[in-house]
N, C-alpha and C positions, 0 to 999 in steps of 0.2 A: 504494500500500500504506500502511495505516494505522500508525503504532506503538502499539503495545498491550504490557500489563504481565499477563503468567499467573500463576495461582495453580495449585499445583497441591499435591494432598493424596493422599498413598500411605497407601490402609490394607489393610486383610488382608483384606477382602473386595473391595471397588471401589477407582480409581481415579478421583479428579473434580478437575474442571476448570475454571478460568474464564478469562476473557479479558477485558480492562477496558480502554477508550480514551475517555480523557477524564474519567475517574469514572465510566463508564457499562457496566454489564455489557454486551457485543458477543453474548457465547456463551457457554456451559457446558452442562456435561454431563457422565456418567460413563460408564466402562468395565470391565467384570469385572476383576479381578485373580485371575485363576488361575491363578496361581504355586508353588499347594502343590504339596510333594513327598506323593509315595502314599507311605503306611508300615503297615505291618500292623499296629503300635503305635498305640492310642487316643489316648495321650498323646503324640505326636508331633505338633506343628504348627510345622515347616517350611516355606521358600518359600525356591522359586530365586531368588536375588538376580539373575543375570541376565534370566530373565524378565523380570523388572521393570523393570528397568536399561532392554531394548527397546520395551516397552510405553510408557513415557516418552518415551523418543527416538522412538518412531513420531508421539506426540501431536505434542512440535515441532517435527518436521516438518511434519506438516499443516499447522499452526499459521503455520509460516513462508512458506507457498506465499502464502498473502492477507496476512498481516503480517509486518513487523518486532517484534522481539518486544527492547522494551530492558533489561527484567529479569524474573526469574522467581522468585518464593517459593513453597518449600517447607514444607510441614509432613509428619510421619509419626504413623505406630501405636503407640502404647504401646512403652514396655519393651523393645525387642526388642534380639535384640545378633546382631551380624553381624562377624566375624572379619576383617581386610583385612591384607594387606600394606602394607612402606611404601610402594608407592604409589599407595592407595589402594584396590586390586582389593582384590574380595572371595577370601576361600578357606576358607570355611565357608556352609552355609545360614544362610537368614535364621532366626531362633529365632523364632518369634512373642513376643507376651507372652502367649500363649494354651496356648504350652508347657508340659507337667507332667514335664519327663524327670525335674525332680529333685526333683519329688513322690513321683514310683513309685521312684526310687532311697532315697530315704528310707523310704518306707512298707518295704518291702521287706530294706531291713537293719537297721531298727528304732533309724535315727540321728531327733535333734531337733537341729533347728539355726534360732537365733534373733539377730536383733539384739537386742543391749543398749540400744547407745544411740551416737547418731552427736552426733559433738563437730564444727561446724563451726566454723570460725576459728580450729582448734587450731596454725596455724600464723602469729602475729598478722603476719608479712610478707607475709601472701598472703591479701585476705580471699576469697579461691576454694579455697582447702583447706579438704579436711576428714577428719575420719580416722571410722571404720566400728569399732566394738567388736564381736564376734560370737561366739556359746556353740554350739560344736558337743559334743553328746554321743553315743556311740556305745559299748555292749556297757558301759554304767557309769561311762563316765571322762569326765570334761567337759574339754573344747578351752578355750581364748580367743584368739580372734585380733584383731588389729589391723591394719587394713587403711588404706592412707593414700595417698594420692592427690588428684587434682584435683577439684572438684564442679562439673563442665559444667553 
């Protein structure tokens, strides 16, 4: 068995794949990702995070039957945000970034809600903070929040 380095790339359509031993692509390939959840809502684009979770682990497996596999890199899909406990599990669907829930919730209560302006370094002990200014306006009254946090 050879050792080999996979790549592997989760998007909201396909799943692909590479396999690399020596510097030299061995294999690759893609697999449908059809993990959406049905909704009778247009703007709903969900995906079962388990799904996926199996779909992966089905690949290395395969994967590991002909080789050792000594690392694996990951890339994903846009935006998306996925809910987990601490330890890890998920306990929300996947949101795509293809989601409009809070498109149609805006449209519909006739809110505007905009970033001002994001301050990164607003915390000069951490140059990975950053803090989120944001204008929500609803029914005539403007909001400002300040959101603050780390910037992954």
């Amino acid at each position: 068995m050879k050792n080999v380095i996979v790549g592997i790339d989760i998007g909201t359509t396909t799943i692909s794949i590479v396999v690399v031993n020596n510097n030299t692509i061995t294999k690759s390939f893609t697999i449908s990702n059809d993990a959406w959840i049905r909704s009778s809502n247009s703007f709903d684009r969900e995906q079962d995070p388990q799904t996926i979770i199996n779909k992966v682990m089905n690949v290395i497996e395969e994967i590991q039957k002909e080789h050792i596999i000594l690392s694996i890199g990951l890339t994903g899909q846009m935006h998306g945000i996925l809910f987990v406990d601490k330890a890890g599990e998920p306990v929300s669907p996947l949101y795509t970034w293809q989601d409009e829930k809070s498109k149609q919730i805006i449209q519909d209560k006739n809110i505007t809600f905009q970033v001002l302006y994001t301050l990164k370094q607003s915390n000069p002990e951490d140059a990975n903070y950053c803090s989120v200014v944001t204008k929500l306006t609803y029914e005539n009254k403007s909001f400002l929040f300040q959101i603050r946090g780390m910037n992954t």
